[in-house]
DOMARPA-952126 format. One record per atom (N, C-alpha, C): x, y, z; atom name; chain. Coordinates in Angstrom, 3 decimals, padded with zeros to 6 digits. Last residue first. Layout:
% residues N
+----------+----------+----------+----+---+
!     east !    north !       up !  a ! c !
+----------+----------+----------+----+---+
!        X !        Y !        Z ! CA ! A !
...
+----------+----------+----------+----+---+
This chain:
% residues 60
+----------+----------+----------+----+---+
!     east !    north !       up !  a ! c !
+----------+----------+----------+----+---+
! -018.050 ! -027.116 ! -031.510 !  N ! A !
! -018.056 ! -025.495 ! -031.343 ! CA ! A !
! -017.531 ! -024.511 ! -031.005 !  C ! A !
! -018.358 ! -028.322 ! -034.613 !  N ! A !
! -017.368 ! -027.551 ! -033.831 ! CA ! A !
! -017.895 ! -027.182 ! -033.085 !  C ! A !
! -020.078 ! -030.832 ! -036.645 !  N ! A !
! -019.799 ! -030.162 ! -035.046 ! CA ! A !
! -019.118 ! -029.762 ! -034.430 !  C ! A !
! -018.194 ! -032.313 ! -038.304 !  N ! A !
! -019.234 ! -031.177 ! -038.471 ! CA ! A !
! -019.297 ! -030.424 ! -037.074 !  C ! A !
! -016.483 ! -034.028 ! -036.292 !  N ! A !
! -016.093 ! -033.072 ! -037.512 ! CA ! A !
! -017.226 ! -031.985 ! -038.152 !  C ! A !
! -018.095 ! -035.197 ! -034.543 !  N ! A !
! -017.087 ! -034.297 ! -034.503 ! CA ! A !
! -016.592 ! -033.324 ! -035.319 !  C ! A !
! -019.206 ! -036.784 ! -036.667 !  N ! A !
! -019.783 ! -036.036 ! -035.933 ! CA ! A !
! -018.855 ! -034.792 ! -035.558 !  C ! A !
! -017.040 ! -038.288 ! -037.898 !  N ! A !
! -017.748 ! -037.140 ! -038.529 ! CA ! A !
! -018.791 ! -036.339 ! -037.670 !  C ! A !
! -016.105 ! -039.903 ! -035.554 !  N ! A !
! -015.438 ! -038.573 ! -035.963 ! CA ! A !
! -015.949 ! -037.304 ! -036.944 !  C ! A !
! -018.381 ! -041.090 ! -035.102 !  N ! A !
! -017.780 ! -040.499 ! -034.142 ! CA ! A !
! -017.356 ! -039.443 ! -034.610 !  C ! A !
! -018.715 ! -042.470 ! -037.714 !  N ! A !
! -019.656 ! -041.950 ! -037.174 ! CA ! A !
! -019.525 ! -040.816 ! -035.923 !  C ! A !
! -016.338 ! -044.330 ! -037.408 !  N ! A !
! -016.356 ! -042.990 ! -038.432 ! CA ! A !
! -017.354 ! -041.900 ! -038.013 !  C ! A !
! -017.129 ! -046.067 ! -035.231 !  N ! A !
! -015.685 ! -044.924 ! -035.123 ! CA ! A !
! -015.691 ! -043.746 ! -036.335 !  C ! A !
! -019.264 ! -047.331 ! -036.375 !  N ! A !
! -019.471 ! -046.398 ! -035.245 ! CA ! A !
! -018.062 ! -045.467 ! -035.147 !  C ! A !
! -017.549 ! -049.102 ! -038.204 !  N ! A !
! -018.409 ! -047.625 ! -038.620 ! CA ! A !
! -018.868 ! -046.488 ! -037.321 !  C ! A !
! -016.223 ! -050.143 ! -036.764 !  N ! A !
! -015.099 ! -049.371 ! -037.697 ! CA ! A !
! -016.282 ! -048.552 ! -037.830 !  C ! A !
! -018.187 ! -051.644 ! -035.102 !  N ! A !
! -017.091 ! -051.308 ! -034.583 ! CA ! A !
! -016.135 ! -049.827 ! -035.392 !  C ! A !
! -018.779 ! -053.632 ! -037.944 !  N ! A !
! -020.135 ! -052.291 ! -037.007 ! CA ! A !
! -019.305 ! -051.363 ! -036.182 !  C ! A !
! -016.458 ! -054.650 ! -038.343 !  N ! A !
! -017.177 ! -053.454 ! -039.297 ! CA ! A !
! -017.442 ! -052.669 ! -038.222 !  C ! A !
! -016.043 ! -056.015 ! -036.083 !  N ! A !
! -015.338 ! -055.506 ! -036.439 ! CA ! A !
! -015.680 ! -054.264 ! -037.279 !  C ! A !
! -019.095 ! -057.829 ! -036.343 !  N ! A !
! -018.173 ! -056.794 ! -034.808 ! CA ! A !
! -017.252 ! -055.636 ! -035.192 !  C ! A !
! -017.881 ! -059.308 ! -038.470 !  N ! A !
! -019.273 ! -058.520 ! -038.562 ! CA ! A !
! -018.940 ! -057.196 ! -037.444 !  C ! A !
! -016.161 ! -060.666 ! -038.085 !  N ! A !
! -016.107 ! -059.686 ! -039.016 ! CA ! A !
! -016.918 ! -058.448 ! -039.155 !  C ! A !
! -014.718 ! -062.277 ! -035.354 !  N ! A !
! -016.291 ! -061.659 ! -035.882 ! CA ! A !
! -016.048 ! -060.956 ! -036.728 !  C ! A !
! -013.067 ! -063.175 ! -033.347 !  N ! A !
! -012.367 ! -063.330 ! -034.974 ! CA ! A !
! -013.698 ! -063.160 ! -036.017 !  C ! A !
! -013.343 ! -062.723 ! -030.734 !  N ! A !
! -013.854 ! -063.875 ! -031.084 ! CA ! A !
! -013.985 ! -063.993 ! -032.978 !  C ! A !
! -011.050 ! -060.305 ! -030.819 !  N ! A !
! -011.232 ! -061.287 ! -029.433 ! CA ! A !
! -012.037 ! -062.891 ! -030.103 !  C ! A !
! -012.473 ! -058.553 ! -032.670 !  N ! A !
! -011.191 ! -059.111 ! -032.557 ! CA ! A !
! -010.943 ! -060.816 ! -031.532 !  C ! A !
! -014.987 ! -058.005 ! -031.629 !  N ! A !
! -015.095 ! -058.646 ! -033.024 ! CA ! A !
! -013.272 ! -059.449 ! -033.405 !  C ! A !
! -014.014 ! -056.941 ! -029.338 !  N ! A !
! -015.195 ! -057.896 ! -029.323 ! CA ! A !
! -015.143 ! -058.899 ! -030.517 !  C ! A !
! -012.945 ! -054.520 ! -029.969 !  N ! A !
! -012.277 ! -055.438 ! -029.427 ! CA ! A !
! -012.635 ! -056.777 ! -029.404 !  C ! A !
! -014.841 ! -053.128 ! -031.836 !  N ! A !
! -013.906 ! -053.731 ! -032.049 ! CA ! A !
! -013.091 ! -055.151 ! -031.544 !  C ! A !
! -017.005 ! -052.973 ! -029.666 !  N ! A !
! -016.931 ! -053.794 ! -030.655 ! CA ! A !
! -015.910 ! -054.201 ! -030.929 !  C ! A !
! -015.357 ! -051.313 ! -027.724 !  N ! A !
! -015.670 ! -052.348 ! -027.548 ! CA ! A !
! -016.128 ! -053.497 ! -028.319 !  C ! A !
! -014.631 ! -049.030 ! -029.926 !  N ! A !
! -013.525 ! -049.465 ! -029.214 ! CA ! A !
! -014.607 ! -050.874 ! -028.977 !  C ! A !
! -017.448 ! -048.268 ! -029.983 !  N ! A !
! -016.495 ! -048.876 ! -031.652 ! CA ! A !
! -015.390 ! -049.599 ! -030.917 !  C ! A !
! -018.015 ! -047.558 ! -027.900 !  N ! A !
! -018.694 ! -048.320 ! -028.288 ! CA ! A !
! -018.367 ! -049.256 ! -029.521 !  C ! A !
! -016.660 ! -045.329 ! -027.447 !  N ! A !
! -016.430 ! -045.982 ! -026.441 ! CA ! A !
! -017.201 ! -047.352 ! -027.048 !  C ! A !
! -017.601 ! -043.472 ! -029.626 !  N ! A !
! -016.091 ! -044.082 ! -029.468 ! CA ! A !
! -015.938 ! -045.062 ! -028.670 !  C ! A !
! -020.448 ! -042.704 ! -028.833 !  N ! A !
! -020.164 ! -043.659 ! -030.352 ! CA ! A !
! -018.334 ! -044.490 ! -029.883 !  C ! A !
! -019.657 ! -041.758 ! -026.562 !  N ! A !
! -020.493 ! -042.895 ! -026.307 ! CA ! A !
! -020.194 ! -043.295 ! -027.407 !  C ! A !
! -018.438 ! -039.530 ! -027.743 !  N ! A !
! -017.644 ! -040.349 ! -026.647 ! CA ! A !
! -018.171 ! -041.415 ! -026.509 !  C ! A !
! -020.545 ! -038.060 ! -028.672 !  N ! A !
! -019.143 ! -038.925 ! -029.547 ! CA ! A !
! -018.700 ! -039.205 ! -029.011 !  C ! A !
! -022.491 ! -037.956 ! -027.045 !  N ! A !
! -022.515 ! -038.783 ! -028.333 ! CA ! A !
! -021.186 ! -039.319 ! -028.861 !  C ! A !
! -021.052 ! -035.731 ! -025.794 !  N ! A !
! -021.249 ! -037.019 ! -025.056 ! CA ! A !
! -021.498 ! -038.269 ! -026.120 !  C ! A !
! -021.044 ! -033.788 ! -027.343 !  N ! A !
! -019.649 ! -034.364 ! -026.887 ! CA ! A !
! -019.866 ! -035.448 ! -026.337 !  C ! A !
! -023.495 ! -033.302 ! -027.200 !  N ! A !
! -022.696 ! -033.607 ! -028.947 ! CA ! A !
! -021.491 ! -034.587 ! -028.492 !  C ! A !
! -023.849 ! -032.054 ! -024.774 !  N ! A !
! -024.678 ! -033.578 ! -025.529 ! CA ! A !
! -024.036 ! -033.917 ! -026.692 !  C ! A !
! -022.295 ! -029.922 ! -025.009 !  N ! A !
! -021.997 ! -031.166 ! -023.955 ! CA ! A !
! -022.678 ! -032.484 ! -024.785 !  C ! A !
! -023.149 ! -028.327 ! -026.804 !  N ! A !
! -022.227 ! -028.899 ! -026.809 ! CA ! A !
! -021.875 ! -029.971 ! -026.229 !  C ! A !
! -026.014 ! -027.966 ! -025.330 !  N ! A !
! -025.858 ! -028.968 ! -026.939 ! CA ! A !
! -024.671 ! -029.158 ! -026.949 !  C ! A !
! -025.314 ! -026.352 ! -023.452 !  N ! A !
! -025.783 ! -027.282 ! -023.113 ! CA ! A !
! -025.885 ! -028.885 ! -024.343 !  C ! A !
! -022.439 ! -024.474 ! -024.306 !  N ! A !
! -023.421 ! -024.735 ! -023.967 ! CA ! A !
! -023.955 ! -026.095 ! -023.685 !  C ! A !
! -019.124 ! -023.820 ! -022.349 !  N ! A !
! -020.005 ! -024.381 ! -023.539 ! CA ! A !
! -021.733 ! -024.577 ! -023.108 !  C ! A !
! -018.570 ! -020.597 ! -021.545 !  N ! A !
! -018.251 ! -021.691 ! -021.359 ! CA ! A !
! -018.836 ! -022.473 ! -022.424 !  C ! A !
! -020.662 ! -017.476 ! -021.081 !  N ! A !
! -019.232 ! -018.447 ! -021.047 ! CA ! A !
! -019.075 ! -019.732 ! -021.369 !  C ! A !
! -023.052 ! -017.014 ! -023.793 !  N ! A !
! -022.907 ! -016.715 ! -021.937 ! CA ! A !
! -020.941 ! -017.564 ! -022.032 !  C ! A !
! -023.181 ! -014.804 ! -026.270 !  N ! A !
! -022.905 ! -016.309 ! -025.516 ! CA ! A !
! -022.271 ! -015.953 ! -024.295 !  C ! A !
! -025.024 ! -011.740 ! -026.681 !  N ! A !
! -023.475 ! -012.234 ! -026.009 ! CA ! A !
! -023.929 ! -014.073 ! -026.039 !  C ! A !
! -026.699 ! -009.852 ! -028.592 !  N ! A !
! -026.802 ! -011.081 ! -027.846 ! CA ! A !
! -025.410 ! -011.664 ! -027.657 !  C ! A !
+----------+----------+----------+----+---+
């Protein structure tokens, strides 16, 4: 059994997750910065870990 070329279809969705988690920590962040929210800020820092450990298990 060969893998066909390129990435598969789960790769893409993995990759999209972690772009959506990143894009989403960034806006918290900024959010929780902007109006001095602690709370923003966390939820913000965890979605960014969440990102990268995804990433990080998930090679492909």
């Amino acid at each position: 059994m060969s893998r066909p070329v390129g990435r598969m279809a789960a790769d893409h969705r993995v990759r999209r997750a972690c772009v959506t988690l990143a894009v989403g920590a960034v806006a918290l962040c900024a959010a929780g910065t902007a109006d001095a929210n602690i709370w923003l800020l966390g939820a913000g820092a965890w979605l960014l870990i969440a990102a990268v450990l995804l990433e990080l298990v998930y090679r492909p």
